[in-house]
N, C-alpha and C positions, 0 to 999 in steps of 0.2 A: 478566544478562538474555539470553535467547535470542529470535532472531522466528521467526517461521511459514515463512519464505521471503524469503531474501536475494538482488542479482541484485549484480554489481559490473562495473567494467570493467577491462581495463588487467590489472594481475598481483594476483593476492590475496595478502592481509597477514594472517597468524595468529599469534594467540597462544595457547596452549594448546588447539589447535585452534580457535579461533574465529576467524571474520571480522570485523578490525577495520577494514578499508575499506569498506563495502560502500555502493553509489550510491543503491541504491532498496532498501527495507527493506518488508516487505509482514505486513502482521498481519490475522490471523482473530477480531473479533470473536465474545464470546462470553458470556452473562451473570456469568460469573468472572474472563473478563478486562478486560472491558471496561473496566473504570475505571483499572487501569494501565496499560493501553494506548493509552489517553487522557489520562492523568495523568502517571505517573511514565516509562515509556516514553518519549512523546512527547519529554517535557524532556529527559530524557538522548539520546535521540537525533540532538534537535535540535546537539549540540554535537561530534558525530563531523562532521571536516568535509571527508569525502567523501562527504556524504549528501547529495542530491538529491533523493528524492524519500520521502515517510512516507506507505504505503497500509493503507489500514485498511477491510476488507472486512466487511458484514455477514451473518451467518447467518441474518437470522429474515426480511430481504426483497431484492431485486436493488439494493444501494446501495454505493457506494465512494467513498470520500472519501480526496484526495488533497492533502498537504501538500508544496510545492514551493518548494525556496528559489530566491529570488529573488538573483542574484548582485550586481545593478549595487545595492540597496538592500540588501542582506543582512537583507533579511526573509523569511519565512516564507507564503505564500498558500495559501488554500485551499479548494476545488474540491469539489465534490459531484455524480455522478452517479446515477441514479434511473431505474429500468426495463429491461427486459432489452433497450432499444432502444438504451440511450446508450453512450459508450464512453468511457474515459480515455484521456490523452495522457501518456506517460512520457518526453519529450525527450530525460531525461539520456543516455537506453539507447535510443531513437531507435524506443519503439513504442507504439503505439495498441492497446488493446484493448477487444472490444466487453464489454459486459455477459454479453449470450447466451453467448458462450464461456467467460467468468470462470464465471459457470452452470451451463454444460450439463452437466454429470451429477453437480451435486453438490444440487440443493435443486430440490423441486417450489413452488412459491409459490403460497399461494390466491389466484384472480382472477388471476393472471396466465397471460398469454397467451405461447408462445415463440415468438420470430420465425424464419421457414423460413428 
């Protein structure tokens, strides 16, 4: 399985070119991927364990949902952002981003307004 965009910290770890550490894992919903990347994805991802944080970005309105383990319960949480107004929190990699920029120049939204 490959994702959309990987971020890590520290020194990356490859195996045939690929990123077997990676911290925050970020996927492009899409009506073809959508169900393994909610599905089969999610699960396997879940057990790489320098993964921090599972994003999963929508195409069809301004929404990102973000799955965030939890260290001191080694559970898994998960967070829903909504509107070009809100923003997520990525901890692990120490950043914030808003909607509007996740956005800006890739989707115009019906009824939605872009914040100046």
């Amino acid at each position: 399985m490959y994702a959309d965009v990987v971020a890590f910290c520290g020194k990356g770890e490859f195996i045939d070119g690929v990123l077997i550490n990676p911290t925050v894992i970020f996927e492009v919903l899409s009506p073809s991927t959508e169900s393994v990347d909610r599905g089969a994805k999610l699960s396997s991802y879940r057990r790489i364990e320098s993964l921090m944080h599972y994003v999963l970005v929508s195409q069809d309105e301004p929404r990102v949902e973000v799955y965030t383990m939890q260290m001191d319960s080694n559970s898994w949480t998960r967070d829903v952002a909504t509107g070009l107004e809100a923003q997520i929190s990525l901890p692990a990699i120490g950043v914030e981003l808003k909607l509007a920029d996740v956005y800006r120049a890739y989707l115009d939204f019906p009824n939605t307004e872009r914040p100046q």
